[in-house]
PQR file of N, CA, C, O and H, with PARSE charges and radii, in Angstrom:
ATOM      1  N   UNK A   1     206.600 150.639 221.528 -0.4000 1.5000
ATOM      2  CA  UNK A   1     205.338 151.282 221.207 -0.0000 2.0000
ATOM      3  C   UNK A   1     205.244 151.650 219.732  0.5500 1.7000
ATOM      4  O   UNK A   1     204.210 151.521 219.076 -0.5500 1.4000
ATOM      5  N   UNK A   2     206.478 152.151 219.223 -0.4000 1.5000
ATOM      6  CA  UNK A   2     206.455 152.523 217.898 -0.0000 2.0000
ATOM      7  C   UNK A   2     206.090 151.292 216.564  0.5500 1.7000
ATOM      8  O   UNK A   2     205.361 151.343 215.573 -0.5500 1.4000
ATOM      9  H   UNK A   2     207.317 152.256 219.755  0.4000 1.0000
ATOM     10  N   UNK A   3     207.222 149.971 217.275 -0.4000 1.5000
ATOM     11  CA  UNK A   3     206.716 148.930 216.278 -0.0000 2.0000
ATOM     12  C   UNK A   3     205.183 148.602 216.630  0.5500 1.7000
ATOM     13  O   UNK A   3     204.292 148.706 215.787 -0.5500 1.4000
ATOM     14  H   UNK A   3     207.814 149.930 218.080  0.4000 1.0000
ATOM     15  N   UNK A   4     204.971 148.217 217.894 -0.4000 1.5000
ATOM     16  CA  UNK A   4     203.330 147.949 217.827 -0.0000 2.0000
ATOM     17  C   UNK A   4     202.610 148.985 217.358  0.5500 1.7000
ATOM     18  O   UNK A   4     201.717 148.261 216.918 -0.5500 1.4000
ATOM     19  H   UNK A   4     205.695 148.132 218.579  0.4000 1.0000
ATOM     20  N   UNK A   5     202.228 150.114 217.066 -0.4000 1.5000
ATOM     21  CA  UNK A   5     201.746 151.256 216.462 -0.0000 2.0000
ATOM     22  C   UNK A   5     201.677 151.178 214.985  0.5500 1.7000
ATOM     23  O   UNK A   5     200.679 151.416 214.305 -0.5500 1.4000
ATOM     24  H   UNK A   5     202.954 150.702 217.423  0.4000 1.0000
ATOM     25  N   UNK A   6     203.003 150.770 214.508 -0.4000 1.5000
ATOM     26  CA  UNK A   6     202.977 150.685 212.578 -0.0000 2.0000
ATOM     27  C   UNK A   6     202.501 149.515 212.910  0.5500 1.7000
ATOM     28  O   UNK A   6     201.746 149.935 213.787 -0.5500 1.4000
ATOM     29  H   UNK A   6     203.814 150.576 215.060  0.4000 1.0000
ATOM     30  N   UNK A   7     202.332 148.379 212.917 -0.4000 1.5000
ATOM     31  CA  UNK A   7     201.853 147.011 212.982 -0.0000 2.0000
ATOM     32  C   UNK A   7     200.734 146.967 212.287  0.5500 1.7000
ATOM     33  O   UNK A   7     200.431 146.439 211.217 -0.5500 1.4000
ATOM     34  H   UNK A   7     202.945 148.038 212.204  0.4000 1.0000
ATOM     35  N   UNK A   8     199.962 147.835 213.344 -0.4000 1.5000
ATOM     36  CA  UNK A   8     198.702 147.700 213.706 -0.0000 2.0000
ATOM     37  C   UNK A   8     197.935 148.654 212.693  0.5500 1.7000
ATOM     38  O   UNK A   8     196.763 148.455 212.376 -0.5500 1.4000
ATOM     39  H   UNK A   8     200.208 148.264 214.213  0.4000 1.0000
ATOM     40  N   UNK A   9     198.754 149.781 212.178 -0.4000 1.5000
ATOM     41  CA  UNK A   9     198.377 150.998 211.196 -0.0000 2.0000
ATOM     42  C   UNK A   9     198.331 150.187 209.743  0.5500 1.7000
ATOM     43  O   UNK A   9     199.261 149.776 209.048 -0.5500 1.4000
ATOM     44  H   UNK A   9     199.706 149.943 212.435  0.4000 1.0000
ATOM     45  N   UNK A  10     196.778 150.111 209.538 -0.4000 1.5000
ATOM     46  CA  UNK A  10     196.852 149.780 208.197 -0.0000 2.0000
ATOM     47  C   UNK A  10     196.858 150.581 206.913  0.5500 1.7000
ATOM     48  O   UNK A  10     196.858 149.985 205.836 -0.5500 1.4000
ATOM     49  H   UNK A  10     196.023 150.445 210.102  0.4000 1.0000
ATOM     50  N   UNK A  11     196.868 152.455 206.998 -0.4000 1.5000
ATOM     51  CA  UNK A  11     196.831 153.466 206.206 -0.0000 2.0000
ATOM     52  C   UNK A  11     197.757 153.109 205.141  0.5500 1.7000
ATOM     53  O   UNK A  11     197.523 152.901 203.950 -0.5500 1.4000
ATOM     54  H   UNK A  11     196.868 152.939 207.874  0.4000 1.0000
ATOM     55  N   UNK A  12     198.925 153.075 205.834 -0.4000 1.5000
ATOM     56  CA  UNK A  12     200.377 153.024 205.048 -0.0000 2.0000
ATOM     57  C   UNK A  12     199.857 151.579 203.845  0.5500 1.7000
ATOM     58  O   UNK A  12     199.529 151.625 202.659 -0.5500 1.4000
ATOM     59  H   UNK A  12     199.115 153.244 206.802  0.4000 1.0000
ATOM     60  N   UNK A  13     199.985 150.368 204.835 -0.4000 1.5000
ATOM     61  CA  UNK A  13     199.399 149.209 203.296 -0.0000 2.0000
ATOM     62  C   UNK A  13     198.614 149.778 202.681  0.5500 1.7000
ATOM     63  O   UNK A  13     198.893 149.564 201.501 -0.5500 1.4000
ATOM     64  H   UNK A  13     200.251 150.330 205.799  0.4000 1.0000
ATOM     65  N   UNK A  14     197.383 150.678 202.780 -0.4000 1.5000
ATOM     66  CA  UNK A  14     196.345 150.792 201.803 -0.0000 2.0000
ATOM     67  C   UNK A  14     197.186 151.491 200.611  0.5500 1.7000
ATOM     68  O   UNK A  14     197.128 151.141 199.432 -0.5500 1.4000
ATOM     69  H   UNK A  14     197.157 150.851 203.739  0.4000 1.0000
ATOM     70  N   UNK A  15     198.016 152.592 201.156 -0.4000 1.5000
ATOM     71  CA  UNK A  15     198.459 153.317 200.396 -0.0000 2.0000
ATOM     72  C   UNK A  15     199.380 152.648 199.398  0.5500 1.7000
ATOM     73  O   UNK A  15     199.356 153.002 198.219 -0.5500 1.4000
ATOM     74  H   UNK A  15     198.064 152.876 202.113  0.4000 1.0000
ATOM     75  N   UNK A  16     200.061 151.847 199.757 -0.4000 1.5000
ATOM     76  CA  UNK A  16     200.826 151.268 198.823 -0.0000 2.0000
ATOM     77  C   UNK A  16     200.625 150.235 198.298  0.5500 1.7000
ATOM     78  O   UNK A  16     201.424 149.773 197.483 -0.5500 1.4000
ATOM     79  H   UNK A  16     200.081 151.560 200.714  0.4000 1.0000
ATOM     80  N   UNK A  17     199.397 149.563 198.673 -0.4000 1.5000
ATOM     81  CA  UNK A  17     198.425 149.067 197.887 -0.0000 2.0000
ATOM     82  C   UNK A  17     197.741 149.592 196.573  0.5500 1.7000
ATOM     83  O   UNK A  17     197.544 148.813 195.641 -0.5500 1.4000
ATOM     84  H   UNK A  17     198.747 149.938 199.334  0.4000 1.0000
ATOM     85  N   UNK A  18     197.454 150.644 196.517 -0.4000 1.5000
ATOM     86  CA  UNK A  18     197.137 151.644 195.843 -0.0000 2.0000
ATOM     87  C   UNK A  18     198.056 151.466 195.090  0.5500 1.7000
ATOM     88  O   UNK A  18     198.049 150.731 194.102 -0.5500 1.4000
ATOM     89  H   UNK A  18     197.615 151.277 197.275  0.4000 1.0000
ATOM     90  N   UNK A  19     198.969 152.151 195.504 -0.4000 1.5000
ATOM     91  CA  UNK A  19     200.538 152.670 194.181 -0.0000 2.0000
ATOM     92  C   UNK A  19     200.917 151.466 193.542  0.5500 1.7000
ATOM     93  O   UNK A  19     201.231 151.498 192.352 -0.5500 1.4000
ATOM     94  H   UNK A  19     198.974 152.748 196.307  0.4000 1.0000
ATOM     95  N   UNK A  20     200.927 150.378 194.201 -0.4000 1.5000
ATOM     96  CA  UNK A  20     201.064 149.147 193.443 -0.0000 2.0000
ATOM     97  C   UNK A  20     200.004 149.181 192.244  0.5500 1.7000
ATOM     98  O   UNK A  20     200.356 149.053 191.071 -0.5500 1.4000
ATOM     99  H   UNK A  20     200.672 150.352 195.167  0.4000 1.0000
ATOM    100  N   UNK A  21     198.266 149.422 192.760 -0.4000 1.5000
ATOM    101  CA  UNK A  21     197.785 148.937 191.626 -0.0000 2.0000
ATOM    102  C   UNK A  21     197.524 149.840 190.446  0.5500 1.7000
ATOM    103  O   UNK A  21     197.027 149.468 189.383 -0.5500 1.4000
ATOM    104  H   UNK A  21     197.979 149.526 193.713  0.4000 1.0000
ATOM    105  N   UNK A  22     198.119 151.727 190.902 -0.4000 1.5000
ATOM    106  CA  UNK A  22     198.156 152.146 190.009 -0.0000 2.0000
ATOM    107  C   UNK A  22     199.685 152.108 189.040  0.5500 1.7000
ATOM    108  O   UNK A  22     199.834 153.004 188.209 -0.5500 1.4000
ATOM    109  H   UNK A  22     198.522 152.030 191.765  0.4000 1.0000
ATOM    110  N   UNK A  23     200.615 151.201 189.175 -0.4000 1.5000
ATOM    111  CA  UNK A  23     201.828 150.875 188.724 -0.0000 2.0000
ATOM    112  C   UNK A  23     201.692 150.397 187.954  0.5500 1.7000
ATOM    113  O   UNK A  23     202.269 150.730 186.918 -0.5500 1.4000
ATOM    114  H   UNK A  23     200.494 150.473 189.851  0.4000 1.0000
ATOM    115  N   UNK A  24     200.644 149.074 188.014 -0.4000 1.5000
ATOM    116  CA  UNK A  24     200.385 147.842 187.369 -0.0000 2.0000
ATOM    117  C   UNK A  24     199.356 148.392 186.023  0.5500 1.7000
ATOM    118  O   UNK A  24     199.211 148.072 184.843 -0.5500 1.4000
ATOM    119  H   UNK A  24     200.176 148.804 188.855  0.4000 1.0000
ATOM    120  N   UNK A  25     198.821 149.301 186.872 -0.4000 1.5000
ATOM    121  CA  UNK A  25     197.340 149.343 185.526 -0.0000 2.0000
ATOM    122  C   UNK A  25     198.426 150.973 184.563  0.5500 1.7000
ATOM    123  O   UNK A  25     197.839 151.360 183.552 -0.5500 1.4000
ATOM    124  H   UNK A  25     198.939 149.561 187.830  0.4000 1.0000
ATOM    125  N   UNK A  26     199.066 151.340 184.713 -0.4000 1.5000
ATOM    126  CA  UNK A  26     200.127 152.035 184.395 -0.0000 2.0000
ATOM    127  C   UNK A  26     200.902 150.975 182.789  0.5500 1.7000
ATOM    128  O   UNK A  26     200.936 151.067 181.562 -0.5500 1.4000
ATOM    129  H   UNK A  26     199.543 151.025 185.534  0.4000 1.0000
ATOM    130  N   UNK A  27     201.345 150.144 183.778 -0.4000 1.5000
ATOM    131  CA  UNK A  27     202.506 149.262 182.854 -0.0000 2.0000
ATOM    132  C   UNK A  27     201.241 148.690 181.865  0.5500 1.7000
ATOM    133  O   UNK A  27     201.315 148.827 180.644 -0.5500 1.4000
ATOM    134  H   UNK A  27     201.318 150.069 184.775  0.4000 1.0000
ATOM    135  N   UNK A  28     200.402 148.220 182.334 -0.4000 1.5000
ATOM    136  CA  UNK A  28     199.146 147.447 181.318 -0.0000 2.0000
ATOM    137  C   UNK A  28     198.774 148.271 180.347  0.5500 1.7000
ATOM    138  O   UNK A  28     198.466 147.659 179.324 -0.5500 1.4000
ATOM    139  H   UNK A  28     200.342 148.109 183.326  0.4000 1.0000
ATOM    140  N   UNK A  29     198.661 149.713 180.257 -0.4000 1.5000
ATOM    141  CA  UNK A  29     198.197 150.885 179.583 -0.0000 2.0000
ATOM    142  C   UNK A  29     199.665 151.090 178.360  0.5500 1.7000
ATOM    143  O   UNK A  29     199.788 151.239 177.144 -0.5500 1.4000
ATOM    144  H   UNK A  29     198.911 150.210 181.088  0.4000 1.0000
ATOM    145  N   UNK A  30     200.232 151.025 179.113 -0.4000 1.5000
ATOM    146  CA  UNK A  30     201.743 151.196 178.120 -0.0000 2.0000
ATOM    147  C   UNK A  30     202.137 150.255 177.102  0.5500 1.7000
ATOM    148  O   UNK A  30     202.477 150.391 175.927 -0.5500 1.4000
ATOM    149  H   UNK A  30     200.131 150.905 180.100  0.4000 1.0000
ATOM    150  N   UNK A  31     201.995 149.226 177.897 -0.4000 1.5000
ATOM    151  CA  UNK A  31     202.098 147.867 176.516 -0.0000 2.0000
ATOM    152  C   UNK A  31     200.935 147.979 175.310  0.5500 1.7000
ATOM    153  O   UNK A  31     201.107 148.067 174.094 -0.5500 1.4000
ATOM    154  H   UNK A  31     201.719 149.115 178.852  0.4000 1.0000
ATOM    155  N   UNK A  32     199.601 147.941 176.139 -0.4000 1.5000
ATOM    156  CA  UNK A  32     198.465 148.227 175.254 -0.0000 2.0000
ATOM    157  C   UNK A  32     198.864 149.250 174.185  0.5500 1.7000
ATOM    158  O   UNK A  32     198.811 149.054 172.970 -0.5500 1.4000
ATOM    159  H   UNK A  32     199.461 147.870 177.126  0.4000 1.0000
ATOM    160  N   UNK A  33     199.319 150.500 174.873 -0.4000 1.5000
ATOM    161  CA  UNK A  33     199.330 151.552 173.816 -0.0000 2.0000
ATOM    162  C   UNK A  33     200.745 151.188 172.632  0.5500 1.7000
ATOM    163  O   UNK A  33     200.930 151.473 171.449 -0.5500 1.4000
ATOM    164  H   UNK A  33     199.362 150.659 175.859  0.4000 1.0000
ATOM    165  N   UNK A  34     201.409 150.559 173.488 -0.4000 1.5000
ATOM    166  CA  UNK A  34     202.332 149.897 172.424 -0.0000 2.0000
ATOM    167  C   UNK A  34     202.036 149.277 171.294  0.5500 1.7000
ATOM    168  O   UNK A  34     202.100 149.740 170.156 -0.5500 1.4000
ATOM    169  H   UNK A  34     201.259 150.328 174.449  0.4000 1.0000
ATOM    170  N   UNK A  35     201.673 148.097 171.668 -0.4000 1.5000
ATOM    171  CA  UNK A  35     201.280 147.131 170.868 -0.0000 2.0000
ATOM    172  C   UNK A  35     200.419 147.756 169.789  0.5500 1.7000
ATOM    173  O   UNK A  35     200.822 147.803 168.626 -0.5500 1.4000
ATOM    174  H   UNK A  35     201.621 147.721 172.593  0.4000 1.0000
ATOM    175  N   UNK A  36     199.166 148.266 170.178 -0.4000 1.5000
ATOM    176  CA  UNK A  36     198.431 148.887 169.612 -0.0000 2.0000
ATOM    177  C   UNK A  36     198.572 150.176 168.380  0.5500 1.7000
ATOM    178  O   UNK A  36     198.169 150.467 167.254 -0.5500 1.4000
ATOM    179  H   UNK A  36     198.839 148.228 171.122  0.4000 1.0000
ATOM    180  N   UNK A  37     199.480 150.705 169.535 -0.4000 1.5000
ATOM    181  CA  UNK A  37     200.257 151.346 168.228 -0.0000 2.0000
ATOM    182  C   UNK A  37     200.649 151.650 166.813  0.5500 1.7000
ATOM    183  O   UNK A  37     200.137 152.357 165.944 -0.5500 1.4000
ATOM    184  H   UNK A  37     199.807 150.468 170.450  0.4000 1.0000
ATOM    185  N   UNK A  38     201.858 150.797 166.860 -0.4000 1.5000
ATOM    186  CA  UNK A  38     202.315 150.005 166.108 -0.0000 2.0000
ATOM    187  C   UNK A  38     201.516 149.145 164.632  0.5500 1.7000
ATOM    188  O   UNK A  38     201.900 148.941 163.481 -0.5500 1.4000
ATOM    189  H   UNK A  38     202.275 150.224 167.566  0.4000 1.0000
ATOM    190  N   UNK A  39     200.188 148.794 165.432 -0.4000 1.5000
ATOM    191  CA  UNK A  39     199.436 148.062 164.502 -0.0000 2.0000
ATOM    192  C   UNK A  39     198.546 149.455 163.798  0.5500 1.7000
ATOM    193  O   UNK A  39     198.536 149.603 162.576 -0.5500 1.4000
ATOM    194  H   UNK A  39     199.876 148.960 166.367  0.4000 1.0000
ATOM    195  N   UNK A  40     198.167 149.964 164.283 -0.4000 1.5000
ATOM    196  CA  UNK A  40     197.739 151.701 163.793 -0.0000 2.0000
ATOM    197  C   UNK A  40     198.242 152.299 163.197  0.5500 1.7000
ATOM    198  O   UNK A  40     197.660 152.898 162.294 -0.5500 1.4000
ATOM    199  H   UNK A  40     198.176 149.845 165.276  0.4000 1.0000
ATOM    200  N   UNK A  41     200.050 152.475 163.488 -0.4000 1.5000
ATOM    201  CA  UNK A  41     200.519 153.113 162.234 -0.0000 2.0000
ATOM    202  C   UNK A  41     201.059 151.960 161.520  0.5500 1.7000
ATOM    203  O   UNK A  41     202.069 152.478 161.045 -0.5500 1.4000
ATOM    204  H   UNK A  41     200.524 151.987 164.221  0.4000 1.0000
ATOM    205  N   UNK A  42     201.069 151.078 161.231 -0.4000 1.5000
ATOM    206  CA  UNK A  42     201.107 149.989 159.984 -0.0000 2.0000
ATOM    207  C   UNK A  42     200.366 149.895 159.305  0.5500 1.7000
ATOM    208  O   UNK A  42     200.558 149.849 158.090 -0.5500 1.4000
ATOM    209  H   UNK A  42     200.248 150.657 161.618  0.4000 1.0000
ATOM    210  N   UNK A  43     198.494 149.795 160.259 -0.4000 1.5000
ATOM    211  CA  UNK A  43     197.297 149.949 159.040 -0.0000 2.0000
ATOM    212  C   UNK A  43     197.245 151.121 158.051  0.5500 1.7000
ATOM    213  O   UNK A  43     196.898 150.867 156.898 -0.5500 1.4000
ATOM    214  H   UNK A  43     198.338 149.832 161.247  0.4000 1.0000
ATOM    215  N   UNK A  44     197.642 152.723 158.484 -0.4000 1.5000
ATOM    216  CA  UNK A  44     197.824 153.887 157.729 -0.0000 2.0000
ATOM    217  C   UNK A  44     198.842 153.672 156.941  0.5500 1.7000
ATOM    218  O   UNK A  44     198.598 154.125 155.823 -0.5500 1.4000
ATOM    219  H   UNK A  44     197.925 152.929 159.421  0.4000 1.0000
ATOM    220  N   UNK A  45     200.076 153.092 157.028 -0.4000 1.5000
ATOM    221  CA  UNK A  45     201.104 153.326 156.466 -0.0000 2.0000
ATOM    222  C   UNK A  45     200.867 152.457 154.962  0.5500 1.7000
ATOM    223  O   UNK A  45     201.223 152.953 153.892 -0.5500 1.4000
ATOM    224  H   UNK A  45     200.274 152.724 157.937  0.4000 1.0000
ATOM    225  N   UNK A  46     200.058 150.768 155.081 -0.4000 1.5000
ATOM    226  CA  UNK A  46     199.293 150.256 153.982 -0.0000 2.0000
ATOM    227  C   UNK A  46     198.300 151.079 153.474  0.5500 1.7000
ATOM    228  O   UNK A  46     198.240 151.264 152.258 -0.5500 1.4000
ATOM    229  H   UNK A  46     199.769 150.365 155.950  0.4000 1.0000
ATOM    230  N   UNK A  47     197.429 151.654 154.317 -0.4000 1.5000
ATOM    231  CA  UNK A  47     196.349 152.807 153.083 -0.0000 2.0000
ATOM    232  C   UNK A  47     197.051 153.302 152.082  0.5500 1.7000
ATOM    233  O   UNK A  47     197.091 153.322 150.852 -0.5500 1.4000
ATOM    234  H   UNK A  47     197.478 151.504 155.304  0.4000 1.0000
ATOM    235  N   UNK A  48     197.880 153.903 153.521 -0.4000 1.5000
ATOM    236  CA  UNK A  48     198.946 155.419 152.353 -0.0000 2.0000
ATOM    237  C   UNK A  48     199.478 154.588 151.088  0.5500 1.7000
ATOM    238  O   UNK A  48     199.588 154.914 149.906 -0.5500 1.4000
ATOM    239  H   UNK A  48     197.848 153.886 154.520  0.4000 1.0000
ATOM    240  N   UNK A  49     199.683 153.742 151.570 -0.4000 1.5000
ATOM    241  CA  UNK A  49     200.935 152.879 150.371 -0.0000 2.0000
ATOM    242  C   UNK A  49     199.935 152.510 149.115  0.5500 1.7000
ATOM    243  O   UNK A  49     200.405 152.220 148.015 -0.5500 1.4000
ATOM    244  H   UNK A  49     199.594 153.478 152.530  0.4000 1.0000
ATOM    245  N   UNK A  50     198.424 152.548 149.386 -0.4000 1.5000
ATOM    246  CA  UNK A  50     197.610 151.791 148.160 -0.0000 2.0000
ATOM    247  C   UNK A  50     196.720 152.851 147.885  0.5500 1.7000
ATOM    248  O   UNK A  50     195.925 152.611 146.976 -0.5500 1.4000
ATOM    249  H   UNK A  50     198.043 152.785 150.280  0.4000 1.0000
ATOM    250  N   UNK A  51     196.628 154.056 148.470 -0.4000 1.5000
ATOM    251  CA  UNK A  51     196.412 155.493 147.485 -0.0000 2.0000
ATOM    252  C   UNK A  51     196.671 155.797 146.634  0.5500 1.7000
ATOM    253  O   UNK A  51     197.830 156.195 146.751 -0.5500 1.4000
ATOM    254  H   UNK A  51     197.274 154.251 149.209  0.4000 1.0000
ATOM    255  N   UNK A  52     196.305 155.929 145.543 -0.4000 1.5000
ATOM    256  CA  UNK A  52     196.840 156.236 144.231 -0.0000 2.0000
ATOM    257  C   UNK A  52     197.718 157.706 144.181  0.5500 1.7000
ATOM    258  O   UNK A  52     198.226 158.086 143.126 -0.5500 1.4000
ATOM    259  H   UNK A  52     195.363 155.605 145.448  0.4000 1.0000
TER
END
């Protein structure tokens, strides 16, 4: 009864459906802010450098 019961319970997939796709859009946000970064403080770091 118990295996036919989870089987059939689709709550649990939604849920970790979920956590999957907030994992993913997680890791996507992190690289972005990486990458991005990086190129942000390089563009300031050339201003700074050609300020008199």
């Amino acid at each position: 009864m118990l295996l036919h019961r989870l089987l059939k319970e689709e709550e649990g997939q939604t849920l970790v459906e979920y956590g999957l796709l907030v994992a993913l859009i997680a890791l996507v946000v992190i690289a972005a802010l990486t990458i991005l970064g990086r190129k942000v403080a390089n563009t300031f770091n050339t201003i700074n450098a050609n300020l008199p």
